[in-house]
C-alpha positions as a printed Julia matrix, in Angstrom:
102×3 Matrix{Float64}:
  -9.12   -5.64   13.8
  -5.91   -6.68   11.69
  -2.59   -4.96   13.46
  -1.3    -3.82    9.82
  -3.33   -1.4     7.89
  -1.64   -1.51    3.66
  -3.32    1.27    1.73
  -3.48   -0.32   -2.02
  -4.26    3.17   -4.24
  -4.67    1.6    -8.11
  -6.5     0.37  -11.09
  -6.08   -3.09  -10.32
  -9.42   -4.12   -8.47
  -9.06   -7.43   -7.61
  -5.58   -6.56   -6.21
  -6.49   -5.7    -2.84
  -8.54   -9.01   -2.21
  -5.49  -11.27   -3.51
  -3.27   -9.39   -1.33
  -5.13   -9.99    1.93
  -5.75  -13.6     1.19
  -1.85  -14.37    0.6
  -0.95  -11.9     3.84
  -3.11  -13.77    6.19
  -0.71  -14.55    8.43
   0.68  -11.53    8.16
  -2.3    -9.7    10.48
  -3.24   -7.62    7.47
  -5.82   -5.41    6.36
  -5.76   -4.04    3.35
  -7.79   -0.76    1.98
  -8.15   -0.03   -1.86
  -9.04    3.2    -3.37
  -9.22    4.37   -6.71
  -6.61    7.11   -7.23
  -8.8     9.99   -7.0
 -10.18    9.17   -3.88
  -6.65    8.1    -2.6
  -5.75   11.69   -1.41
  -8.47   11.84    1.48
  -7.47    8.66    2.75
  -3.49    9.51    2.39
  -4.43   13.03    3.99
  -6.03   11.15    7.24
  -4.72   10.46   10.57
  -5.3     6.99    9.54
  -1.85    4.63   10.13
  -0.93    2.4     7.33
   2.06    0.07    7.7
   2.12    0.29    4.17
   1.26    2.29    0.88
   1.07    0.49   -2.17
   0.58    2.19   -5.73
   0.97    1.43   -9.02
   3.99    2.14  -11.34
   1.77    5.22  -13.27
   2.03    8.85  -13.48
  -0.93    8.91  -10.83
   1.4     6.41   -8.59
   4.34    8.91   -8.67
   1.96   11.93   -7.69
   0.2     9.86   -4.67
   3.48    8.53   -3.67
   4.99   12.51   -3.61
   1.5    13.79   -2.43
   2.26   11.45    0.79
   5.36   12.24    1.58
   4.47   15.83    1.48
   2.68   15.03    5.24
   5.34   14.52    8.0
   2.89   11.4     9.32
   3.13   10.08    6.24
   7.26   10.45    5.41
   8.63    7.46    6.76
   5.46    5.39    6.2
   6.84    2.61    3.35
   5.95    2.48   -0.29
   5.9    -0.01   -2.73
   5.29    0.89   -6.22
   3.08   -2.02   -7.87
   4.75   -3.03  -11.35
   2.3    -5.05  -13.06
   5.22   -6.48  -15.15
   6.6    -8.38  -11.93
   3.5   -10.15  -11.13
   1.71  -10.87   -7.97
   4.58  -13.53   -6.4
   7.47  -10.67   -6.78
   5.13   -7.54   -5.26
   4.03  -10.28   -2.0
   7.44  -11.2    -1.3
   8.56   -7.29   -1.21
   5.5    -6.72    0.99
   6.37   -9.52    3.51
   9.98   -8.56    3.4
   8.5    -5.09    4.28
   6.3    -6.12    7.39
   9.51   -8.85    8.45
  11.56   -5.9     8.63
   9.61   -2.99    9.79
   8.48   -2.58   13.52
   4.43   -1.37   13.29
């Protein structure tokens, strides 16, 4: 099992997959959820290295709906801006796990 767990809560379906290829060597595994779903898996006891949602009104409430758990408050988040394209949100990720202790 991959030692980082990145929780990917979008629209974007194909996101996930592209993410995990690029992050190989990163030791990733990374989860995706539709938003509606998103809350179970954001409630859970479940450690993510990561959470990743997308720049929406939905994004904002997951990102303040985890932060409302103290096991989720220092847990990082990246809001996905679909302007930025996939090179700019995989180096913020990397410079994310490069910096972060798991």
């Amino acid at each position: 099992m991959a030692s980082r767990r990145i929780l990917y809560a979008g629209d974007d379906i194909h996101l996930s997959s592209r993410i995990r290829d690029a992050l190989r060597a990163f030791d990733c595994f990374v989860v995706r959820s539709p938003v509606g779903p998103a809350s179970t898996l954001i409630r859970s006891d479940i450690k993510y290295t990561l959470l990743l949602f997308d720049e929406t009104e939905a994004g904002a409430e997951l990102e303040a709906y985890a932060r409302s758990f103290p096991h989720r408050e220092h847990t990082p988040v990246i809001i996905v801006k679909e302007s930025e394209g996939l090179g700019v949100l995989l180096e913020s990720i990397r410079r994310r796990l490069t910096t972060r202790v798991s």
